[in-house]
N, C-alpha and C positions, 0 to 999 in steps of 0.2 A: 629461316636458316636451317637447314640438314648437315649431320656431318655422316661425312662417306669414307668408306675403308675402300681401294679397290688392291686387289690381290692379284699382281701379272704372272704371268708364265717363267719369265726369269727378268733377273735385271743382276746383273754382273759383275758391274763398276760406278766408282762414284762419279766419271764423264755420262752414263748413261745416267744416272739421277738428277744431273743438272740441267741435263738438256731433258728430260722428264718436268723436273720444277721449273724452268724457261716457259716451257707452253703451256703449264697449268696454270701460272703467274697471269700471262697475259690473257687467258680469259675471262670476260665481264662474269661476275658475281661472285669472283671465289673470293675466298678470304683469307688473304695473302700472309697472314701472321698463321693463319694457324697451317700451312702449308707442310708435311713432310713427305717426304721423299726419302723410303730404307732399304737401302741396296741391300744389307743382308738380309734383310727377311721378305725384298721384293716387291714391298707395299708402298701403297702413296695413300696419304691420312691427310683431310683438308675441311675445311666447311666452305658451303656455298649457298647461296639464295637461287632455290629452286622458282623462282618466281622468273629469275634472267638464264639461267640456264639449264640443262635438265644432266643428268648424270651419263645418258646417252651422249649427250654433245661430247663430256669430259671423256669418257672410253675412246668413241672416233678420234679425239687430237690425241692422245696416247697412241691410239693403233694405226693413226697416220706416221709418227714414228719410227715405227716398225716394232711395238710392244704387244701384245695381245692380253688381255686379262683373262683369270680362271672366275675369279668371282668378284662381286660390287655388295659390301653390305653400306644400307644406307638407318640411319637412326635421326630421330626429330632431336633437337637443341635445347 
């Protein structure tokens, strides 16, 4: 397991964090409890098992979206 900070360009509202947390939820490896999603400071904070997914995947359904991120710090567990 890694936990990942990634840090978007903007996020607004708490309808854009849900539907932000909606598609982080539903992908294989993350780990659902520790899941945040901070509209005022624009970050999403989660751990995941880099083994099922990679942080790339996580960025793409984000920027599927319509989110972009500025940066991704990733740290070991």
């Amino acid at each position: 397991m890694k936990k990942a900070t990634i840090q978007l360009e903007t996020l607004t509202c708490p309808s854009c964090a849900q539907k932000i947390e909606g598609t982080v939820k539903s992908l294989t490896g993350i780990e659902i409890e520790s899941l945040k999603v901070l509209f005022n400071s624009s970050k999403v904070k989660f751990n995941f098992d880099d083994e099922k997914i990679s942080i790339k995947e996580i960025e793409n359904a984000i920027s599927k979206l319509g989110y972009e991120d500025k940066k991704s710090k990733i740290n070991e567990l």
